[in-house]
C-alpha positions, 0 to 999 in steps of 0.5 A: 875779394866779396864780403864773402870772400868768394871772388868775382868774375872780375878777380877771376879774369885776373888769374888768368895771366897768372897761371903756371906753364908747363915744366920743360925740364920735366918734358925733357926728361920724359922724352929723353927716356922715351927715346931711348926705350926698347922700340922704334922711336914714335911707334907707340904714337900718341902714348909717347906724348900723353906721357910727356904731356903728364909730366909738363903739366905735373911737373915731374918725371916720371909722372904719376896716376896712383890717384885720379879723380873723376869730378862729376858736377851737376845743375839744374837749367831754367831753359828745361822747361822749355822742352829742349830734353827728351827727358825732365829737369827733375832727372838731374837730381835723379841721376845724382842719386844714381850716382850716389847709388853706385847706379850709373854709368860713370860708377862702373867706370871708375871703379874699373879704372880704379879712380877716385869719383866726387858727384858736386851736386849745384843748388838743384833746387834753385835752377838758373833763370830761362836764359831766353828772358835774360841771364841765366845767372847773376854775377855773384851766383855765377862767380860762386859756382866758379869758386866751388868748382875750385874746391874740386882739387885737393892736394894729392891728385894726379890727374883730373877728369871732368864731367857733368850732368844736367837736363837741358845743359846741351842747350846751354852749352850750344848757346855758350858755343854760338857765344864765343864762337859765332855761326848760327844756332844751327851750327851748334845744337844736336839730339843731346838726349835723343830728341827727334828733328822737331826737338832739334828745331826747338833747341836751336830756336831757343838757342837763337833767342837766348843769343837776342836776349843776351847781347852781351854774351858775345862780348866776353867770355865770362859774360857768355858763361854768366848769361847762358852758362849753367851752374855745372859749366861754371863750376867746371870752369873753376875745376880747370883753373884750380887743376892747372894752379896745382899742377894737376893735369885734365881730362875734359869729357865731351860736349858740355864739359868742352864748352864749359872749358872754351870759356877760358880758351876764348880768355886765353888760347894757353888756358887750356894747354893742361888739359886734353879732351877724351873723346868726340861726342855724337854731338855734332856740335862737338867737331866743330868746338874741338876745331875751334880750340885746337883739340885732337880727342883720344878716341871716338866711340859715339858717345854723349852720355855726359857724366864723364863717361869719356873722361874715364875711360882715358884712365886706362889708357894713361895708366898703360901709356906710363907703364910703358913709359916707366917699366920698358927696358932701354936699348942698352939695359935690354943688349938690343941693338939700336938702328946704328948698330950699337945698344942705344938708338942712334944720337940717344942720351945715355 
């Protein structure tokens, strides 16, 4: 460790090989039970498998959502001065009080969802470096921002969804996709706040140069976070290796958030088998990502407002996926008859 006991970059690369699996037993039990519910095998689709995927990663059956947490973290981007939002860097810290307020968006959500949210305010006074003049951020400044994202997860928690908010963080989250995943500058940027095609260009110009000025970003995926990363996205990266450390499952939010986690895909393709995306942002960039690491999104709205607003939103619908789960009656308990004929679906465990 640090003289100051917060781990280098290089110590977290290390926990990498070191993280659980799923449980298998627990999987099996869910779907065992999930076989013998009171309804044609696999017709209620993807909330069949959300439940057996909380209770391979909670390691429990059944799992549980009586406490999830919404993790919002938020920094501030040296590149927003270059002109690359519709709107100015002092609006993070803005919208950080909104959220204190009970103001925003993702305030309403959780509290329909009846979760738990956290704002994990960055050192918004201190922004990264311009990433266009070299790298956004130092080793021990980027490390720090991973271990503080750690401290996101506490005993307890059930589930934990991902978000983040920061002016400027579409850019560095399309210069961290161009990074690990190549292509142009192009392939990757979007409107992000609502910039006109002009704004796009601009994105995509400085996401071009932080490439150049940053050679080394494309040799690492650590490297890709510390050079054009931001403080949110690393803190991000740090919530996704504790979650899965603890057992926790996680629900990433749209763009950034992704980006953010396809640092540790990119470490280790399993890194990220915890974890499930929400939705597909309007950000084209965001298709191509989900295409990258393997992931299917649970719905697509048009959203991209960030903040965890799409990570919320899928806490209802895990809820009435484990409601069904845990509250259906089997076909035997029901005196249903299966489709053999008898009280139980045919080959099912009794």
């Amino acid at each position: 460790m640090a003289a100051d006991d917060t781990p280098t970059l290089d110590e977290i690369r290390r926990v990498l090989p070191e993280l659980p699996g799923p449980d298998l037993e627990a999987a099996t039990a869910a779907v065992q039970r999930e076989s013998n519910l009171l309804k044609p095998r696999g017709s209620l689709g993807r909330l069949e498998t959300l439940v057996e995927w909380l209770a391979a990663w909670q390691g429990r059956t059944p799992p549980e959502l009586t406490h999830p947490r919404i993790a919002v973290f938020a920094g501030a981007h040296g590149v927003a001065s270059l002109g690359v939002s519709a709107y100015p860097p002092a609006v993070t810290g803005q919208m950080v009080q909104a959220f204190v307020n009970d103001q925003a968006a993702v305030n309403q959500l959780a509290k329909a969802a009846d979760a738990d949210l956290r704002v994990y305010e960055m050192d918004l006074e201190h922004p990264t470096s311009d990433f266009t003049l070299g790298p956004a951020m130092g080793e021990a400044e980027c490390a720090r921002a991973v271990a503080y994202g750690m401290m996101a997860v506490e005993p307890g928690l059930h589930l934990l969804c991902l978000g983040e908010m920061g002016i400027g963080n579409t850019t560095s989250a399309s210069a961290l996709c161009l990074a690990l995943f190549g292509g142009n500058a192009e392939d990757w940027v979007g409107p992000g706040t609502g910039v006109d095609a002009e704004g796009i260009r601009r994105k995509a110009a400085v996401v071009a140069a932080g490439l150049a000025a940053n050679p080394t970003a494309a040799t690492d995926p650590f490297e890709a976070l510390r050079c054009v990363g931001g403080q949110e996205l690393a803190a991000i990266v740090g919530a996704v290796i504790a979650a899965r450390l603890a057992r926790v499952p996680v629900v990433l939010d749209g763009f950034a958030c992704t980006a953010a986690a396809a640092v540790l895909y990119k470490a280790d393709p399993k890194a990220l088998d915890h974890c499930i995306v929400a939705h597909r942002s309007a950000e084209p960039g965001h298709t191509r990502l989900l295409q990258a690491i393997g992931k299917q999104p649970l719905f697509e709205f048009g959203m991209r407002l960030g903040e965890a607003s799409g990570a919320a939103l899928t806490i209802p619908v895990l809820k009435a996926a484990l409601a069904c789960h845990t509250g259906m009656a089997t076909f035997a308990e029901a005196g249903v008859s299966g489709p053999d004929g008898k009280a139980g679906p045919a080959g099912s465990v009794h």
